[in-house]
C-alpha positions as CSV (number, residue, x, y, z in Angstrom):
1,X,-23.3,17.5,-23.6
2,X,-25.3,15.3,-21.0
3,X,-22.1,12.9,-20.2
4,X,-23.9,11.2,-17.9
5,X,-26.9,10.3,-20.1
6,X,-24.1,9.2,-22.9
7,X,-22.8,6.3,-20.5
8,X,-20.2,8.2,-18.0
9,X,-20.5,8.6,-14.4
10,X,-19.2,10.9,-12.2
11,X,-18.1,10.4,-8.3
12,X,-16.6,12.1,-5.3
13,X,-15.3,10.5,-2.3
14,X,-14.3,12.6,0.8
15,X,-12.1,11.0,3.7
16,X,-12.7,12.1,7.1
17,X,-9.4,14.8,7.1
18,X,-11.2,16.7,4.1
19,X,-9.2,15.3,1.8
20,X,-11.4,14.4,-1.0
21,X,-11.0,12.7,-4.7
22,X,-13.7,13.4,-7.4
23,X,-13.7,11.4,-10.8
24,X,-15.0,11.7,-13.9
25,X,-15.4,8.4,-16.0
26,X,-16.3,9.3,-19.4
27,X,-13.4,8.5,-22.2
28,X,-11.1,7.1,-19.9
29,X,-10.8,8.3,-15.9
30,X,-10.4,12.3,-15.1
31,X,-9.4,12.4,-11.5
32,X,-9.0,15.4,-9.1
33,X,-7.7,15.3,-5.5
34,X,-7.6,18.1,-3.2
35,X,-9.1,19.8,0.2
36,X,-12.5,20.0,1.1
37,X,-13.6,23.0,3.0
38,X,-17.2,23.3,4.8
39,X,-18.6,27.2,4.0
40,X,-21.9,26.4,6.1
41,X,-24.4,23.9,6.7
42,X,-25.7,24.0,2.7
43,X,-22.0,24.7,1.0
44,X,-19.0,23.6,0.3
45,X,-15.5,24.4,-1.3
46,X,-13.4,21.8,-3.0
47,X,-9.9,23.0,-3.5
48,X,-7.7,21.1,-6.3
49,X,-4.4,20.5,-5.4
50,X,-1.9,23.1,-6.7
51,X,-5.0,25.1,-7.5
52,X,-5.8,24.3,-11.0
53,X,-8.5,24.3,-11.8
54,X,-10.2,27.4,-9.3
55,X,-11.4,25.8,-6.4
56,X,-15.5,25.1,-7.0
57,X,-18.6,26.1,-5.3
58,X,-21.4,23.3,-4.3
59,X,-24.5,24.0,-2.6
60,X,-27.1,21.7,-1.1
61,X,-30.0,23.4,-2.9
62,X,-32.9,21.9,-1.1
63,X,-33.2,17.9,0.6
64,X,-32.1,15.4,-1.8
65,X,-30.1,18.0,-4.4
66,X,-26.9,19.1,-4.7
67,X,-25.3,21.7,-7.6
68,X,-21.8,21.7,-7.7
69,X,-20.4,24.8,-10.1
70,X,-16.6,25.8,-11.2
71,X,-14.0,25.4,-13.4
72,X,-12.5,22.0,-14.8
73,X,-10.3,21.0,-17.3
74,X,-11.2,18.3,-19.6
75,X,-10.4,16.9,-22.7
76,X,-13.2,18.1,-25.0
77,X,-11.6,16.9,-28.2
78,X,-9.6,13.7,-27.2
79,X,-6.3,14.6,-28.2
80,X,-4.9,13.9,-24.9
81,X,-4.6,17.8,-23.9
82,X,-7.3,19.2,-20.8
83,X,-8.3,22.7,-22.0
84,X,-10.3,24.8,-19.7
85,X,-14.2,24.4,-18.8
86,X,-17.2,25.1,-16.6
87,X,-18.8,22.1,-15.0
88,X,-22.4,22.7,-14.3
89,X,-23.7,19.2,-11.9
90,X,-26.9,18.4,-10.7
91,X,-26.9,15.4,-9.1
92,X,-30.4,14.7,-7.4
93,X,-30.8,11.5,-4.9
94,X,-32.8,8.6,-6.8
95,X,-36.0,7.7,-5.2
């Protein structure tokens, strides 16, 4: 499911100690907060507080683009319960 082609939105805000808060806005708010940790010039680690879900990969694939890749939880079935998943993002800068 595209979720942000069905009206959600998805954000991440990083503060300057590396501390950083991603949200997911689709059926209600999904926040995350954790560490951020710089890999090299082109990637970076997020690390979720109390490590769930596994700290996620995100690479600066080329100018403009960025893929972020890892688990999540999420509430696929809106019962109110996350259950496990793999986020696939591509977010690409609008021209």
């Amino acid at each position: 499911m595209d979720v942000l082609a069905t009206g959600g939105s998805f954000w991440i805000s990083v503060e300057p100690s590396g501390q950083y808060t991603a949200t997911l806005e689709f059926a209600g708010p999904h926040v995350e907060l954790g560490d951020l940790t710089v890999q090299s010039s082109s990637q970076f680690t997020l690390n979720p507080l109390g490590g769930t879900p596994a700290p996620s990969a995100y690479v600066f694939a080329r100018p403009d683009s960025l893929i972020l890749d890892g688990a999540t939880e999420f509430d696929f079935n809106p019962d109110f319960v996350s259950e496990p998943g793999q986020a696939h993002f591509e977010l690409v800068r609008r021209p």
